[in-house]
C-alpha positions, 0 to 999 in steps of 0.5 A, a space after each residue: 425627576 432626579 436631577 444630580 448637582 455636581 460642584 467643587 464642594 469647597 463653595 463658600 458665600 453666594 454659590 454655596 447660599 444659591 445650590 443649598 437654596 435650589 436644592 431645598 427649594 427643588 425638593 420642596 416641588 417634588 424634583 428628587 436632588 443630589 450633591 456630587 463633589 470632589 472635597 468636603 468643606 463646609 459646603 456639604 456639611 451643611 447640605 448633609 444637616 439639611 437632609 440633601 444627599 451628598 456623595 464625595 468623590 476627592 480630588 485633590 488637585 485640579 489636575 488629578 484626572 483619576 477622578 474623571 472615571 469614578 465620577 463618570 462610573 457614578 453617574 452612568 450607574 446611578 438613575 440620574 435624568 441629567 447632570 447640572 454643573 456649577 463653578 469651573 471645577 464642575 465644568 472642568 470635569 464635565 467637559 472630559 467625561 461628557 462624551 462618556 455619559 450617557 445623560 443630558 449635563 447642563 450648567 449655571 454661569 453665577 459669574 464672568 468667567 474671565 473674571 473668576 481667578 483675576 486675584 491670581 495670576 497662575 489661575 488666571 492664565 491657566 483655569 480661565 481659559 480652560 473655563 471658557 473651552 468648558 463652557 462652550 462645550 455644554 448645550 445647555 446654559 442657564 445664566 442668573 442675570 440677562 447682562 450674563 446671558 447678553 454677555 455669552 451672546 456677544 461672546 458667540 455662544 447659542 442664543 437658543 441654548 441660554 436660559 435665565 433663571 434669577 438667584 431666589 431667597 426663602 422669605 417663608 423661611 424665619 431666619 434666626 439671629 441676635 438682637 443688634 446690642 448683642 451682635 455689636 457687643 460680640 464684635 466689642 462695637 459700642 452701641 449708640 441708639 442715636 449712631 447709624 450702621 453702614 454695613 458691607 458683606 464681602 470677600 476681600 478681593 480686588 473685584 469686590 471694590 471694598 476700598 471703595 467702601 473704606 474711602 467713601 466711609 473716612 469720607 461720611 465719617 469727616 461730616 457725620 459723627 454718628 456713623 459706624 461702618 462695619 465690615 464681614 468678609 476676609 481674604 488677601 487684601 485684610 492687612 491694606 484695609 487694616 493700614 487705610 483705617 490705622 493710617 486715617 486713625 479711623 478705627 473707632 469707625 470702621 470695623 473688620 469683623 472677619 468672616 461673619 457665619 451668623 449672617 442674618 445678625 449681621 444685616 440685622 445690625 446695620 441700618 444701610 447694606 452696599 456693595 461697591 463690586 467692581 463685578 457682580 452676577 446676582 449677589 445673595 449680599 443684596 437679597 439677604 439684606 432685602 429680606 431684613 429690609 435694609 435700605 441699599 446702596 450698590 454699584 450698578 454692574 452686572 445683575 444688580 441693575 436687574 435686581 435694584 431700581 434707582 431711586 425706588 428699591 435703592 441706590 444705584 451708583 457707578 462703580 469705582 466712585 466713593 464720592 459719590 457712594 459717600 454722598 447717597 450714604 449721608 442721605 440714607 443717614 439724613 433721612 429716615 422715611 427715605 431710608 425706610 422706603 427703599 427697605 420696604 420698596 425692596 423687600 416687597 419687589 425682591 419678594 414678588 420676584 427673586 423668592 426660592 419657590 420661584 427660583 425652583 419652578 423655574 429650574 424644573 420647567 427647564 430640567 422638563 423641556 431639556 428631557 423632552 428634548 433628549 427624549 427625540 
């Protein structure tokens, strides 16, 4: 089979870790795999290194529909089985040139989609509907967690035609990094054998709940002085993150360290992984941190309670509630064996469940009865 995956190109963070995963994880079981884009970015520079063919059709602007008919020439000339979009822009153009192809297009759902463009009101209104028509206009559907494919179902979509297909990491893969003295020491964080490292890796975005984060740490910080709280992400929210911590004068404990491209280093250096997302679908942020074996704490919405066991593989708590994000930090920090537990617990489960091989059969049992269906 020869499936094409056509998305924006300019993906960074979990949809960008879950196509190059899927691609590589494709190849690996014998499913021929390409990269149809419309801009370049770092997303298919790193497709390109890793060997995956990459074609770029530009579009400059979202609404430059010249485009449609080079991309539909593309794929009618090129001997693709089917088309398998991901993100809003991808299905954008799927839904104008779908009655112009002549080959089978599916798509992913990695989010809900009236929550894509919630930090921008133009967006908002305009691209958010215009996903939703979109979408409903595929036959095929595959979602990463059931609460999406739950979701499409209440929304009116065809139960028949969704398919779950959970986000899968590489555990065979011997991710590189730094040892965590080095990592603190590039950020200028002193390094204290006795002090603990909470760690949180997001866009700074209200639907990410960071300020969730920042008030459960002055909180943890306010009973326990060997703590340290460090941060990876950026985005519009970074100059109120930087007030809160200056206004609390906490700026010995809680750490802004931008956008962090050496990840593995990240979650090496931390001792505890959250994430207090108002919103989720299957965060790549939990499965990296289970791969380092990282004792977790995150908000219990959307594929995190598929993906995390209370009080086995982690913690789960209500979203929106740094009391209580405060109190089950201190007791991952007051207790090592638990802390060491749910690292282990979650490493071993996430492995057993969410692995890329698995990921990929999934995706190629799909691709096979979708063909067999179009064969009719």
């Amino acid at each position: 089979m020869k499936i094409l995956h056509l998305i924006s190109g300019g993906d960074t963070g979990g949809a960008k870790t879950h196509v190059l995963t899927l691609l590589n994880g494709l190849r690996k079981i014998g499913v021929e795999t390409e990269l149809l884009c419309i801009m370049e970015g770092v997303f298919t520079r790193e497709a390109s290194d890793v060997g995956i063919p990459v074609t770029i059709i530009p579009q400059k602007k979202r609404y430059d529909l010249k485009v449609l008919k080079k991309i539909k020439e593309y794929i009618n000339l090129s001997d693709f089985d089917m088309v398998h979009c991901h993100g809003a822009r991808a299905n954008y153009i799927a839904m104008f040139i779908r009655n112009g192809i002549n080959k089978p297009m599916l798509t992913t759902l990695h989010s809900d989609y009236k929550l894509d463009f919630k930090d921008n009101f133009f967006k908002q209104m305009f691209f958010a509907p215009v996903n939703a028509i979109a979408l409903r206009s595929f036959r095929y559907i595959l979602t990463v967690t059931l609460t999406f494919k739950n979701m499409l179902i209440e929304r009116g979509f065809d139960e028949n035609r969704l398919y779950v297909v959970y986000n899968g990491i590489d555990f065979e893969k011997k991710d590189k990094f730094i040892p965590k003295e080095d990592f603190l020491a590039k950020y200028k964080i002193p390094y204290d054998k006795d002090c603990r490292y909470v760690g949180l890796a997001a866009r700074f975005q209200v639907v990410k709940g960071v300020i969730y984060f920042l008030e459960a740490a002055e909180k943890v910080c306010a009973v326990n002085p060997n703590v340290k709280f460090l941060i990876a992400g950026d985005g519009d929210l970074k100059d109120e993150f930087r007030r809160f911590i200056k206004d609390r004068k906490l700026e010995d404990k809680i750490f802004l360290l931008g956008f962090v491209k050496d990840i593995n280093s990240f979650y090496n250096a931390i001792d505890i992984n959250t994430l207090t997302s108002l919103s989720e679908s299957f965060p790549y942020a939990l499965l990296e941190g289970a791969k380092m074996k990282k004792a977790t704490i995150a908000a219990a919405v959307g594929g995190i309670v598929e993906m995390i066991k209370d009080n086995e593989t982690g913690y789960l708590v209500k979203k929106a509630d740094s009391r209580l994000l405060a109190e089950k930090i201190n007791k991952l920090l007051n207790d090592d064996k638990l802390r060491e537990s749910f690292a282990v617990n979650f490493y071993n489960y996430a492995k057993e469940n969410f692995s890329a091989e698995k990921m990929a059969y999934t995706h190629k049992q799909i691709y096979e009865k979708i063909a067999k269906e179009n064969e009719r």
